[in-house]
C-alpha positions as CSV (number, residue, x, y, z in Angstrom):
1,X,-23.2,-13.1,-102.7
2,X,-22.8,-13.8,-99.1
3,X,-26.0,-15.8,-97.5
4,X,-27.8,-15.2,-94.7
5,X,-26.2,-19.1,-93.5
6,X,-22.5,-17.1,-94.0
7,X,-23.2,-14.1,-91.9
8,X,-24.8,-16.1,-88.7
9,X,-21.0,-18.9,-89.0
10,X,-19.1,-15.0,-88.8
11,X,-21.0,-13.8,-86.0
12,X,-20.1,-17.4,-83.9
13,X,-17.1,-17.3,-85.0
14,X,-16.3,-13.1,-83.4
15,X,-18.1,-14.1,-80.1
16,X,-15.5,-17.3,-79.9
17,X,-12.5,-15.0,-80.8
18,X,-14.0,-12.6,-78.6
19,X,-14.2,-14.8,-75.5
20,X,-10.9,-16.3,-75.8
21,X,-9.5,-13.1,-75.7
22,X,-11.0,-12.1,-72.3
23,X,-9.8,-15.6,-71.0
24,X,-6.2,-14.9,-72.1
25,X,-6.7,-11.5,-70.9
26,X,-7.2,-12.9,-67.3
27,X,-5.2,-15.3,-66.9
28,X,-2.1,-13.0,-67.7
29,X,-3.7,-10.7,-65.3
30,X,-3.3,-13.9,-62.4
31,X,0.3,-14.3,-63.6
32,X,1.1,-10.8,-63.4
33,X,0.0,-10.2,-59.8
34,X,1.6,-13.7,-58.6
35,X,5.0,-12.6,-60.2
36,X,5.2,-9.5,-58.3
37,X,4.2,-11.1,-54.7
38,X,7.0,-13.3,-54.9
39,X,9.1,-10.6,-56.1
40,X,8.7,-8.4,-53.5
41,X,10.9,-7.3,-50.4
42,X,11.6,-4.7,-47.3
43,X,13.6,-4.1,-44.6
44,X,12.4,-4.6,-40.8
45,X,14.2,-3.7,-37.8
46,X,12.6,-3.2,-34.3
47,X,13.9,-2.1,-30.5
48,X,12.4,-4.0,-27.6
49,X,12.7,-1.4,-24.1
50,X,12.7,-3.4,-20.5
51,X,10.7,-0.7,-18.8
52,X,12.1,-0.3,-15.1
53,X,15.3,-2.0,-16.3
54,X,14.6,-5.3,-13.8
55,X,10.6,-4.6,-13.4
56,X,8.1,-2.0,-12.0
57,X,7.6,-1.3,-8.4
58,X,9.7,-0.8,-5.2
59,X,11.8,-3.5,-4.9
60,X,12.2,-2.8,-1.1
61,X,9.8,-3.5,1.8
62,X,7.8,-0.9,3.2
63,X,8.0,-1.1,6.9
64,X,8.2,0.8,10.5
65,X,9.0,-0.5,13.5
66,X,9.2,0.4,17.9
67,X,12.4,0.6,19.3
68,X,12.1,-1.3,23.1
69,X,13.1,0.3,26.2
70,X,16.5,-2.1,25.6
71,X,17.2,-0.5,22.6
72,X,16.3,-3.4,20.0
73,X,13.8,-3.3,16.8
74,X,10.1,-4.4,17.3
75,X,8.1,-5.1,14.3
76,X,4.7,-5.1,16.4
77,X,3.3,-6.3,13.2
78,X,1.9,-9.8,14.1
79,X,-2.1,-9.9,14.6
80,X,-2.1,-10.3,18.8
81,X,0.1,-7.2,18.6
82,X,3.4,-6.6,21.5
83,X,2.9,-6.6,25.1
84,X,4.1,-3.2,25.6
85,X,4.8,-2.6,29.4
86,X,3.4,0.5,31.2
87,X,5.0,1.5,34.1
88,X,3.0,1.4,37.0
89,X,-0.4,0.6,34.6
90,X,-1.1,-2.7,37.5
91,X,-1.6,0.5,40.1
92,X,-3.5,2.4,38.2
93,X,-6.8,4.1,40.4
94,X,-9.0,6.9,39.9
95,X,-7.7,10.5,40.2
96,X,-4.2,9.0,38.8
97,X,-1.9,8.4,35.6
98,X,0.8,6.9,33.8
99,X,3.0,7.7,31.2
100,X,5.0,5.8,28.3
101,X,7.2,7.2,25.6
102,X,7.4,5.3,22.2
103,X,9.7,5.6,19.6
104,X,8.4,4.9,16.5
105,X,10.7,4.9,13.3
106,X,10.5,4.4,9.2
107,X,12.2,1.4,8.9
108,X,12.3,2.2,4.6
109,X,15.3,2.9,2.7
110,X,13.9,5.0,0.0
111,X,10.1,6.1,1.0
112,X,9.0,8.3,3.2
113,X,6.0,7.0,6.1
114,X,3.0,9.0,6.5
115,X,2.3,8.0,10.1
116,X,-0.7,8.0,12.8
117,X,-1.1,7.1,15.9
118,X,-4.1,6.3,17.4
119,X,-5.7,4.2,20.9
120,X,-7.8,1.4,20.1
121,X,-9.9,-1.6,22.0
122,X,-9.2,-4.9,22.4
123,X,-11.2,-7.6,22.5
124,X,-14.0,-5.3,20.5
125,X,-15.2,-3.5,23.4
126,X,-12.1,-2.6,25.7
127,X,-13.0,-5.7,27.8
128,X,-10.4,-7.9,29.4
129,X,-12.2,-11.0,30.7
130,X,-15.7,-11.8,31.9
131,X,-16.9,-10.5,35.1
132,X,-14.3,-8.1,35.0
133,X,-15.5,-4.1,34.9
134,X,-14.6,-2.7,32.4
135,X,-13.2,1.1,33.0
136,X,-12.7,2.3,29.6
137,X,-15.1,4.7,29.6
138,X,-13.3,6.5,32.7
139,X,-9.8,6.4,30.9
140,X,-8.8,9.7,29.3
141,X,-5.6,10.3,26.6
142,X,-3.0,13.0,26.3
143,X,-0.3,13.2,23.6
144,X,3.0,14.8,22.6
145,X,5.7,14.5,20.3
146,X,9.4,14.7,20.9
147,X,9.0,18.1,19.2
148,X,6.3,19.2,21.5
149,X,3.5,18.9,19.6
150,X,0.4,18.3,21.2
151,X,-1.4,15.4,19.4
152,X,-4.2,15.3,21.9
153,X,-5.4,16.1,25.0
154,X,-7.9,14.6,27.4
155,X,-9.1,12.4,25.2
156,X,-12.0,9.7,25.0
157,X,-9.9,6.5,23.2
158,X,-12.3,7.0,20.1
159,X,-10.7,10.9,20.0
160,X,-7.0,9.9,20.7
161,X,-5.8,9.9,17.0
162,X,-3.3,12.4,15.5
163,X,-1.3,12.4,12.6
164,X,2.3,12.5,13.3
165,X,3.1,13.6,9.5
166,X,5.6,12.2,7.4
167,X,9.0,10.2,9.0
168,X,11.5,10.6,6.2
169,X,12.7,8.0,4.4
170,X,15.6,5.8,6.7
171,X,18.6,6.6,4.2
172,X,20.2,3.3,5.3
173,X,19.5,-0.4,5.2
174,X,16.2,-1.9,7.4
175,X,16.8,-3.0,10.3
176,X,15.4,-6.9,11.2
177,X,13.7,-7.9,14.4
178,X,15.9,-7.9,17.4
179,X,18.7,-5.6,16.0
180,X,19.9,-3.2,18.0
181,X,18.3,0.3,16.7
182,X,21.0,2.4,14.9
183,X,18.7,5.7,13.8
184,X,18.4,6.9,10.1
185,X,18.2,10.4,8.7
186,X,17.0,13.4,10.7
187,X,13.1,12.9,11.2
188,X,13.2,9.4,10.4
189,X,11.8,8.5,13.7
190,X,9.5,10.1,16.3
191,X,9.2,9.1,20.3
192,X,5.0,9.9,21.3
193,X,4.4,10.4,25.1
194,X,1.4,8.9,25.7
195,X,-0.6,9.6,29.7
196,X,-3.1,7.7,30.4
197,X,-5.3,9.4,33.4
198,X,-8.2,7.0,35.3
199,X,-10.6,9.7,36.0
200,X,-12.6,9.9,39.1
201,X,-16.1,10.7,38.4
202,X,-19.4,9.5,39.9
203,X,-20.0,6.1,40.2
204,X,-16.6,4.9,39.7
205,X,-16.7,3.2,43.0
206,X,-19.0,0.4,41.2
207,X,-15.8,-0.7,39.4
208,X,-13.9,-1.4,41.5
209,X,-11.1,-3.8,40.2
210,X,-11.9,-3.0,37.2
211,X,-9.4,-3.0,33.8
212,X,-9.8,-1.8,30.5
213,X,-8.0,-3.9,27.2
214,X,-6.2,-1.6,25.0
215,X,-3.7,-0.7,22.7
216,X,-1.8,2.0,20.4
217,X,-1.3,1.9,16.7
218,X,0.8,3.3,14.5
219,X,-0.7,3.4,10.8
220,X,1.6,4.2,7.8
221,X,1.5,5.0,4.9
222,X,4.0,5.0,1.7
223,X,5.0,8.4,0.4
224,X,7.8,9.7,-2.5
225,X,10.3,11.8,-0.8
């Protein structure tokens, strides 16, 4: 006859059998997974591209330049500009003019230059010293092209700006400041007539001896061929 002291030492003893079997159970489980980590392998392989080969961006310098009445390279690029010499500008009175070609080229091997041209003050307000008059405001502007193009005409300064398109790209090597201007490709380079006329309106007498500070720019900017 089994007593009721028997059957509760059974039941201890299946939960103990019981429990060491789900600790055996997980630990061969942990030995399992470890085995198979360090067991484990794949190939690899990868390919590394140098985009632009040496880099990204033009590796020239984007540049235009004057070519001087002697025939050499002006980069005009410095802040106080060139002193660009106007024949017969020191004579200048109302009812007259004066006239001055200017070659400007694209100095770039490989880019086109969309270019302007415009007339702009010095000094802020056109001024050239104190107690100087000032006859801006009497000065009118006419422009051409070489290829006859009108790019304005009888112009206040503020109004004397035209686009003078694209110059193609040089084709050749820059030239440096001071070399003697050898020209690129067709339409590389464009020569702007520029007349200035002193007008002679009313009340122009009360300035007499008078000057006006100014200047022409040529803006560019880089463009793809």
């Amino acid at each position: 006859m089994t007593t009721r002291a028997q059957r509760r030492e059974r039941r201890r003893t299946r939960r103990r059998t019981a429990t060491a079997a789900l600790r055996v159970g997980l630990a061969f489980g942990a030995v399992a997974i470890t085995g198979l980590a360090l067991s484990s392998a794949a190939y690899t392989d990868r390919a590394n591209l140098n985009l632009g080969g040496a880099g990204i961006g033009f590796d020239g310098r984007f540049d235009i330049g004057v070519v001087l009445p002697d025939g050499t390279v002006e980069q005009a690029d410095g802040p106080t500009g060139y002193d660009w010499i106007v024949a017969g500008a020191e004579e200048l009175v109302p009812g007259h003019s004066v006239t001055t070609e200017i070659p400007v080229f694209n100095n770039t091997e490989r880019l086109a230059a969309d270019t302007t041209v415009s007339v702009v003050l010095r000094n802020g307000d056109g001024t050239v010293a104190p107690g100087v008059p000032n006859i801006t405001s009497f000065l009118r502007f006419s422009a051409v092209d070489d290829a006859g193009t009108t790019l304005f005409t009888d112009a206040t300064w503020d109004q004397a700006h035209a686009s003078l398109g694209a110059l193609e790209v040089r084709g050749a090597a820059a030239l440096a400041q001071g070399d003697a201007y050898v020209a690129g490709q067709v339409d590389s380079a464009r020569t702007v007539t520029l007349t200035i006329a002193y007008r002679d309106d009313p009340g122009v007498e009360d300035y007499n001896g008078g000057q006006a500070a100014l200047a022409v720019r040529f803006d560019a900017a880089s463009e793809r061929p």
